[in-house]
C-alpha positions as CSV (number, residue, x, y, z in Angstrom):
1,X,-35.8,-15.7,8.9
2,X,-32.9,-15.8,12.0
3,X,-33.1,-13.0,14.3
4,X,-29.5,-14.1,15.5
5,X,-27.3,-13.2,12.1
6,X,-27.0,-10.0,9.9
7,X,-25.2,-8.7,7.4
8,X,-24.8,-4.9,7.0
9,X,-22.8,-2.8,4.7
10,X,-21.1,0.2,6.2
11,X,-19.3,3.4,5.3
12,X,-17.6,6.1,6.7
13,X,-18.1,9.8,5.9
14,X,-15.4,11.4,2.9
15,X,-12.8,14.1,4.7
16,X,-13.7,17.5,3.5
17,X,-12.2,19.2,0.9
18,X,-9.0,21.5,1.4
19,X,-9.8,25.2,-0.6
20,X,-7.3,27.2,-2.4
21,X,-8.0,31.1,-1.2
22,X,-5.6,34.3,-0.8
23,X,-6.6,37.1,1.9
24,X,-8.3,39.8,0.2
25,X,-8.2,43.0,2.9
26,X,-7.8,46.2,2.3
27,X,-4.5,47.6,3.3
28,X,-3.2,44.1,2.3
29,X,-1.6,44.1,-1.3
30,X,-0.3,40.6,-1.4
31,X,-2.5,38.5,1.3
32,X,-1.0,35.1,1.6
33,X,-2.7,32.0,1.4
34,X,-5.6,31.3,3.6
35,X,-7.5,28.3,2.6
36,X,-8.6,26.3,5.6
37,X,-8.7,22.1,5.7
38,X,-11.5,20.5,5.5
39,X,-13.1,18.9,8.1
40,X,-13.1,15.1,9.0
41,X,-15.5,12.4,7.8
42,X,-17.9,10.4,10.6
43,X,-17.0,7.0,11.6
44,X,-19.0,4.3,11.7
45,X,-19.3,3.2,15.3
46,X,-21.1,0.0,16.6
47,X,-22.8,0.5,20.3
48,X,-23.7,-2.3,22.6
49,X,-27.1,-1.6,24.0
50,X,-28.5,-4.1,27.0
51,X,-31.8,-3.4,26.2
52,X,-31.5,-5.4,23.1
53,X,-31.1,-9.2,22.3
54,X,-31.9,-9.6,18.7
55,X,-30.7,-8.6,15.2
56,X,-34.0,-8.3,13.9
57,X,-33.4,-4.1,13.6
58,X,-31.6,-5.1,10.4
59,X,-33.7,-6.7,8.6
60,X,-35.5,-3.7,7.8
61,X,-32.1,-1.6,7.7
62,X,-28.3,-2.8,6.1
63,X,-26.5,0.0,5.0
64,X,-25.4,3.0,7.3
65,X,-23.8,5.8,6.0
66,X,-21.4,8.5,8.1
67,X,-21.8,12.5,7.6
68,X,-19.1,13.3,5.1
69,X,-16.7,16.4,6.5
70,X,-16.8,20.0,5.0
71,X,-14.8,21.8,3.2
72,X,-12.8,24.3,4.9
73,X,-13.1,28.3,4.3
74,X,-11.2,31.5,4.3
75,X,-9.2,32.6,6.6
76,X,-8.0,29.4,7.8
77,X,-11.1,28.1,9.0
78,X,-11.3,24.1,8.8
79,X,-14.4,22.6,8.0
80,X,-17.0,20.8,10.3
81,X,-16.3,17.2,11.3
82,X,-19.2,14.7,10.1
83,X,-21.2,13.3,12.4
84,X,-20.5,9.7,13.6
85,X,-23.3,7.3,12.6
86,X,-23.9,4.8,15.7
87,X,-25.5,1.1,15.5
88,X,-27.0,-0.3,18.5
89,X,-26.2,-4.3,18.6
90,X,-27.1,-6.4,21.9
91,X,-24.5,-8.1,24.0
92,X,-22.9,-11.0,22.5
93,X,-22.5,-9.8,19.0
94,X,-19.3,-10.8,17.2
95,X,-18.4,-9.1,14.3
96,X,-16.4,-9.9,10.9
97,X,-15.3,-8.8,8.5
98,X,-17.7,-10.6,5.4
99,X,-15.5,-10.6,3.2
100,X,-12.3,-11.9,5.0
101,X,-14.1,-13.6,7.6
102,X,-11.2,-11.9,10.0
103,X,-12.8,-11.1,13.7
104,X,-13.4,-7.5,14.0
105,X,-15.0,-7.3,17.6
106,X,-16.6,-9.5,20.1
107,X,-19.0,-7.2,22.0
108,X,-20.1,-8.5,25.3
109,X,-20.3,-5.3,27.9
110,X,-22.9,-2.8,27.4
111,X,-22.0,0.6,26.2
112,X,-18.9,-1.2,24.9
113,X,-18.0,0.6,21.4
114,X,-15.9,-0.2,18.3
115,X,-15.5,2.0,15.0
116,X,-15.6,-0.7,12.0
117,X,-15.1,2.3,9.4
118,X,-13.1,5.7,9.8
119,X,-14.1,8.7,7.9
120,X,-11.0,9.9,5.9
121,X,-9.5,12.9,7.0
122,X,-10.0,16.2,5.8
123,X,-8.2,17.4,2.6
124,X,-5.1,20.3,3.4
125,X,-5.8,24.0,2.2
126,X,-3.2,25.8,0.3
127,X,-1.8,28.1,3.3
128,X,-0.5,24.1,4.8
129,X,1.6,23.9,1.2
130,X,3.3,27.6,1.9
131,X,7.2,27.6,1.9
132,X,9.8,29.9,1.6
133,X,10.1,29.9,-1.4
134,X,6.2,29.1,-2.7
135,X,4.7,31.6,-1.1
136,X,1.4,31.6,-2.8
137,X,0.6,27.9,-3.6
138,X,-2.0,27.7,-5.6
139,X,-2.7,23.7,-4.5
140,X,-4.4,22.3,-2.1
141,X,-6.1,18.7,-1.1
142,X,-9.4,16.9,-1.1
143,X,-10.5,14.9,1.3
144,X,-9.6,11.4,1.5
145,X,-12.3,9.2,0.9
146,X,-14.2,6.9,3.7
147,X,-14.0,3.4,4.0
148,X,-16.8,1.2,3.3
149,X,-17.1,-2.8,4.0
150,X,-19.4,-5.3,4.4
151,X,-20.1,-7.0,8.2
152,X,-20.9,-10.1,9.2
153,X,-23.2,-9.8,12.3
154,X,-23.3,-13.3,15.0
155,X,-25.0,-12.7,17.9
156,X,-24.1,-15.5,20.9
157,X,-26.6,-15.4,23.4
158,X,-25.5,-13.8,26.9
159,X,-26.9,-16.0,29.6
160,X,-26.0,-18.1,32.8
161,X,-27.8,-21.6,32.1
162,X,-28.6,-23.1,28.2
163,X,-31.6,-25.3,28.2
164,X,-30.7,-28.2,26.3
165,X,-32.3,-31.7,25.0
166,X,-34.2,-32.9,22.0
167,X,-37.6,-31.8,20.0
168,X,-40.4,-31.8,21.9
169,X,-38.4,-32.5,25.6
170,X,-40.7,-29.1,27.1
171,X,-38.0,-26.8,27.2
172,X,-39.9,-24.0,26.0
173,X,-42.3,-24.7,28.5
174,X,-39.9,-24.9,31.6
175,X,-38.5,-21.7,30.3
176,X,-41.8,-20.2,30.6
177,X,-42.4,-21.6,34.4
178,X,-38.9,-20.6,35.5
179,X,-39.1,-17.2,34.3
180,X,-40.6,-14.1,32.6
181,X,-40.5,-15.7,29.1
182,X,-43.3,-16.4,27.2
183,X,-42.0,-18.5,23.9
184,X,-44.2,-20.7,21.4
185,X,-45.3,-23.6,22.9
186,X,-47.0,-26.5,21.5
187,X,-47.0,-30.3,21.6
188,X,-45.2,-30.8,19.2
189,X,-41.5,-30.7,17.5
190,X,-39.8,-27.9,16.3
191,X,-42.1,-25.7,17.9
192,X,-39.3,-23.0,19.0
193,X,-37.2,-21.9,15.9
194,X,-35.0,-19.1,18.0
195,X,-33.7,-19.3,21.5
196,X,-35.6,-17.8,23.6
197,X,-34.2,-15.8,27.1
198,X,-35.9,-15.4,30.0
199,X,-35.1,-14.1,33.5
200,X,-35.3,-16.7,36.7
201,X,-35.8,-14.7,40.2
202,X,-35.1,-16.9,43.4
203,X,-34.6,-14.7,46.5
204,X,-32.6,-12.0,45.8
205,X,-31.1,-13.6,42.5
206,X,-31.1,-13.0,39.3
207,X,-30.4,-15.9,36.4
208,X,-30.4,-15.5,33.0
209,X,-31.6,-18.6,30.9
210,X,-31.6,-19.6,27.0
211,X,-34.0,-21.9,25.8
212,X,-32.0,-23.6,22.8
213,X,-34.1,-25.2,20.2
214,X,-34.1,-28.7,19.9
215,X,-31.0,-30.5,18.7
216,X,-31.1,-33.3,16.4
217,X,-28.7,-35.9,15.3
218,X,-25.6,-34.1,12.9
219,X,-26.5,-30.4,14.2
220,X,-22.6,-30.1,14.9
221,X,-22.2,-30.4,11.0
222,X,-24.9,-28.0,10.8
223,X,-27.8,-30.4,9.8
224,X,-31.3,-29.1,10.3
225,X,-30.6,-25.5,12.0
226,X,-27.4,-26.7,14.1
227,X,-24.8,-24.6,13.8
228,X,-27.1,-21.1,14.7
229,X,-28.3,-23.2,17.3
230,X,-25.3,-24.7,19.0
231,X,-23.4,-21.6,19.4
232,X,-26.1,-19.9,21.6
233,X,-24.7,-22.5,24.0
234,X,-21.2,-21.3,24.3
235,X,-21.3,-18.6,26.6
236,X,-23.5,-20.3,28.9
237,X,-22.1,-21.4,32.3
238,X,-24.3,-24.5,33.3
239,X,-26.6,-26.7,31.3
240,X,-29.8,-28.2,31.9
241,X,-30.3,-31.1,30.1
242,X,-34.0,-32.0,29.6
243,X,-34.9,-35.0,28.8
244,X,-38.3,-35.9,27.2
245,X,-40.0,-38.4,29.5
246,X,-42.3,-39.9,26.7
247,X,-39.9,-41.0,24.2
248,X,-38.9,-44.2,23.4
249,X,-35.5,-44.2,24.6
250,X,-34.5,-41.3,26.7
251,X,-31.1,-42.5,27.7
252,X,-30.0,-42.7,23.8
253,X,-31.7,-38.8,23.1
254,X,-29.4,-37.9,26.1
255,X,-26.4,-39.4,24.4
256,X,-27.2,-38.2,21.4
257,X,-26.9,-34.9,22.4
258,X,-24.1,-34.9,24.7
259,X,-22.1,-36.3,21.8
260,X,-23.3,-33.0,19.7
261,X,-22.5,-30.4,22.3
262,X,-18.9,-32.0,22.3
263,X,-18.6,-32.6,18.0
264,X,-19.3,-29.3,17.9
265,X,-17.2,-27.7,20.9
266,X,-14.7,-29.7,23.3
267,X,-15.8,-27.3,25.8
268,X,-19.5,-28.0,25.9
269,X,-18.5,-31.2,27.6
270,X,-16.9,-30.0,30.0
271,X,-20.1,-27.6,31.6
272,X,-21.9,-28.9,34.6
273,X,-24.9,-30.4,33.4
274,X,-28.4,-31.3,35.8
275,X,-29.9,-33.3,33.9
276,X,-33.9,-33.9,34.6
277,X,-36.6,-36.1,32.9
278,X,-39.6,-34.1,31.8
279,X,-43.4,-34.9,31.8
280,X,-43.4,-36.5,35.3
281,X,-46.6,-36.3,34.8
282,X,-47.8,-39.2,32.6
283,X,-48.1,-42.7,33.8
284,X,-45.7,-43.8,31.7
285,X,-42.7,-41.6,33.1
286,X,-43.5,-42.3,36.6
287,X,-43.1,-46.4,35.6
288,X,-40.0,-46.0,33.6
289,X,-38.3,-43.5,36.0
290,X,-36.4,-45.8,38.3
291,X,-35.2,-47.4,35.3
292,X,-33.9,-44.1,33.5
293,X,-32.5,-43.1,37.0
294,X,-30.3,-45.8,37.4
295,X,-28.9,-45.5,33.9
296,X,-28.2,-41.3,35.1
297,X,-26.3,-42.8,38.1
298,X,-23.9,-45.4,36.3
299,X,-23.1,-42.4,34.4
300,X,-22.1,-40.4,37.1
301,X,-25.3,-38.2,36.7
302,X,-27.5,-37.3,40.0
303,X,-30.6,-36.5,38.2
304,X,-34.0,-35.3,38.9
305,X,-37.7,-36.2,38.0
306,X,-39.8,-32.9,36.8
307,X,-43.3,-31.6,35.4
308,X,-43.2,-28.6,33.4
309,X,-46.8,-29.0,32.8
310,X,-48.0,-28.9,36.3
311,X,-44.4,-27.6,38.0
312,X,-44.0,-30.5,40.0
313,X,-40.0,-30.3,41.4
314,X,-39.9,-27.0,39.1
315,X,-38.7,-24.9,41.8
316,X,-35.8,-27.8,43.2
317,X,-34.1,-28.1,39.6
318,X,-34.0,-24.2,40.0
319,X,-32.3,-24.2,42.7
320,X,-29.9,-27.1,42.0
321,X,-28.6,-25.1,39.3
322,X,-28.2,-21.7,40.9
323,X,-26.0,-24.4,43.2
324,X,-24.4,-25.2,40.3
325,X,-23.4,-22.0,39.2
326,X,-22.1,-20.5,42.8
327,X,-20.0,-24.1,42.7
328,X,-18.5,-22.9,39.9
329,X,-15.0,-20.4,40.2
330,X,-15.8,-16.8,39.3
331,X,-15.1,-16.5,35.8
332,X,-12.9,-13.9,34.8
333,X,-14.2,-12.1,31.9
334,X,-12.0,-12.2,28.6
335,X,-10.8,-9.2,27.0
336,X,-12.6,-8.5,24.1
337,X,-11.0,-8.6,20.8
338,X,-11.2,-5.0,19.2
339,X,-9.9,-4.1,16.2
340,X,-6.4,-3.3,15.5
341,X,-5.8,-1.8,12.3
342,X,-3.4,-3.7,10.7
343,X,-1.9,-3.0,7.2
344,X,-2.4,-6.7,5.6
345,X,-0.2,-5.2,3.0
346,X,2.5,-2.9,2.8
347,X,0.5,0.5,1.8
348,X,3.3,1.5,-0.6
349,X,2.6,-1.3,-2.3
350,X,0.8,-1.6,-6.1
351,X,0.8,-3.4,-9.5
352,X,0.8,-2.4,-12.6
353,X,-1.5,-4.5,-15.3
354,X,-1.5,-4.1,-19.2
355,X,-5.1,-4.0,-20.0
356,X,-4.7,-3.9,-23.7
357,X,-2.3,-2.3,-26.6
358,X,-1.7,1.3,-25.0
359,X,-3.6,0.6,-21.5
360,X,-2.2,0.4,-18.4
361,X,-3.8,0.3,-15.0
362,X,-2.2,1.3,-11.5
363,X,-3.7,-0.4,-8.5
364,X,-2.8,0.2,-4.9
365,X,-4.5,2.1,-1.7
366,X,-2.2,4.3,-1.3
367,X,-1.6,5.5,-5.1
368,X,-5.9,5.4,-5.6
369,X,-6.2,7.2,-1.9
370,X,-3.6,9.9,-4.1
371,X,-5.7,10.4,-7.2
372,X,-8.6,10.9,-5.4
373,X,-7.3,13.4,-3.2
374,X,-5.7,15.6,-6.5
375,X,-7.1,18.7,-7.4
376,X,-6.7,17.8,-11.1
377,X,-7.3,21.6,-12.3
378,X,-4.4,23.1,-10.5
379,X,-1.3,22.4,-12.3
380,X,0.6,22.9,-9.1
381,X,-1.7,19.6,-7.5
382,X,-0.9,18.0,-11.0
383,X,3.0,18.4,-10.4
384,X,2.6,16.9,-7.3
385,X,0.9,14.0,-8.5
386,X,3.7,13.3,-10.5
387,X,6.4,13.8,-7.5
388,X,4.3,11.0,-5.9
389,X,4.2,8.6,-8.8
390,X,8.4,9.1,-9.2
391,X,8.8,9.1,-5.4
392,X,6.7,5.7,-5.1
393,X,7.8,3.8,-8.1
394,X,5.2,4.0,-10.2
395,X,7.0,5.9,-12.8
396,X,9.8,3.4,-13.5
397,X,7.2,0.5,-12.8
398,X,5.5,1.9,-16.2
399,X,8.1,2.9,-18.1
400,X,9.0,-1.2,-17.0
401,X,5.7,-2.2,-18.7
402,X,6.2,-0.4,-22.0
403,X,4.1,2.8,-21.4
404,X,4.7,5.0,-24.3
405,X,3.5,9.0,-24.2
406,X,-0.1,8.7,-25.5
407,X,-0.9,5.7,-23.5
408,X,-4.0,5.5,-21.2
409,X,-3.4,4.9,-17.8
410,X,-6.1,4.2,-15.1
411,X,-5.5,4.5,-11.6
412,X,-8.6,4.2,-9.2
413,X,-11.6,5.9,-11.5
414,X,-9.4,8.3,-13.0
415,X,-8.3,8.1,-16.5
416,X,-5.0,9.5,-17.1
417,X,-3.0,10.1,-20.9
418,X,0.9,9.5,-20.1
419,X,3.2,11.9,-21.1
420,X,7.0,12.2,-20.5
């Protein structure tokens, strides 16, 4: 299972329902209305918190559910709001919409929020439907119903320097001598199947590295684990590209994955990269290292000789790349893509299907969003219902179809019988 990709289901909290009341007080004859709105559903609200840097919480957790509102009361009192339901995510998490694949959010800063479901909004009481000359309304509203979706969860690792180079090159282990880390380490491929992070301190710095798991030929088409593997690298500022000192030809691995980074991400070519030959260690690296050297140089490349294993010139390629990194202009941090709220669709908008002889069925947000807000046992809500199906068009769109008094007609989950 991936630690680094979730998919949660969300909804918001229903609006409380509107109440139809009178004033009853003594001294008071003919008390006008008095029914209070109801109160507001939750949101749904995603939190970035620093402390994390996984998505593993979901595994055991998908679907997240917001306080619904209440209904309002006498007197004119409106009901309580729901409470907001928040979801901690670590930096880096981008966040889509799974259905659409549209880009909700990219959430990089901690504390950083976004709502990805509103609660609906609390149903009117009767005294907001009092006019001159309806003084005692006998309608009111329920709430409007939350908004549920489904997310798609990507989290992008946050870190200064990726760790980069084939199966088995001892990136997991330099990881573990540069910093606080302490990932799987064995000798042999594959070992790391998520990226590991670790903190580097030199003097009074701070650097944040990613041990990305080995890259083999086709990741950037997403063969073996590529794709959840290559993005990680993204975000990072300067590469380390570690190459494995006993393979058979460490010139082609580095090619190999230098032409990956840039299939997958025209960018990725463009990040400094110290590339150093791992395993200094064996007698067979130490032969072949003026050789592989050269090769490095031709290419432009001014790279280094190291041992994990025993930390031989450990410490140096540190603090090559923290030279690296302050060579680099200070990168000015994007915005972060929120959400805006768009209407894809005019909201006005519906169709009108015939579902069989003497069915009909309405669909459109705003028309459903209607239904479900009528108070279907107060023929002054039903009137009402009707003014809205005349005012939006839905009437003569009908009529258009063929609907004939004694037809069915469906709109959201309520089953209605036409009638002139």
């Amino acid at each position: 299972m991936t630690f680094d990709e979730a998919k949660i289901h969300v909804r918001s909290g229903d609006g409380g329902n509107g109440i139809v009341h009178f004033r009853r007080e003594k001294y008071v004859p003919r008390g006008g209305p008095s029914g209070g709105d109801g109160g507001k559903g939750g949101d749904v609200v995603l939190v970035v918190k620093s402390t994390l840097n996984t998505l593993i919480a979901f595994a055991q957790q998908r679907h997240f559910r917001a306080d619904n509102g209440a209904p309002g009361g006498s007197s004119n009192k409106t009901g309580r709001s729901g409470a907001d339901t928040l979801i901690n995510v670590p930096p880096g998490t981008i966040v889509r919409d799974a259905d659409t694949g549209n880009m909700i959010a990219d959430l990089v800063e901690p504390g950083q929020r976004v709502t990805v479901a509103r609660g609906g909004r609390g149903g009117r009481g009767n005294a907001r439907f009092a006019t001159s000359t309806n003084q005692a309304p006998r309608i009111a509203e329920k709430g409007e119903p939350g908004e549920e979706r489904w997310l798609h969860l990507e989290l992008k690792l946050l870190a200064d320097v990726g760790i980069v180079g084939v199966p088995n090159a001892g990136k997991s282990t330099l990881l573990s001598v540069l910093s606080n880390a302490r990932p799987k380490i064995a000798d042999y491929p594959f070992t790391t199947l998520q990226p590991n992070l670790g903190v580097a301190q030199l003097d009074d710095r701070d650097l944040v590295l990613a041990d990305i798991p080995g890259l083999v030929e086709g990741a950037h088409a997403g063969v073996g684990l590529g794709h959840d593997f290559l993005r990680h690298i993204q975000r990072t500022r300067v590469l380390i590209h570690l190459l494995d000192g006993a393979a058979d030809d460490p010139i082609a691995d580095f090619h190999q994955i230098n032409t990956e980074l840039a299939l997958f991400d025209e960018k990725l070519s463009g990040k400094p990269q110290i590339v150093a030959l791992n395993k200094l260690d064996l007698p067979q690296t130490q032969e072949y290292w003026p050789l592989i050297r050269d090769e490095l140089q031709k290419l432009g490349y001014e790279p280094m000789a190291i041992s994990a294993a025993t930390h031989q010139n450990v410490r140096d390629l540190l603090n090559r790349t923290l030279q690296a990194l302050d060579a680099l202009p200070e990168e000015i941090p994007e915005a972060a893509e929120l959400p805006v709220y768009q209407l894809d669709e005019n909201p006005l908008a519906f169709d009108v299907t015939k579902e069989g002889a003497g069915v009909f069925r309405v669909s459109g947000k705003r028309i459903e969003r209607a239904v479900a807000m009528t108070y279907w046992d107060y023929d002054q809500a039903v009137t009402r219902f009707q003014r809205i199906l005349e005012s939006m068009g839905v009437t003569a769109a009908l009529e258009d179809a063929g609907v004939k008094p004694g037809d069915t007609v469906f709109i959201g989950d309520m089953e209605l019988e036409w009638s002139d």
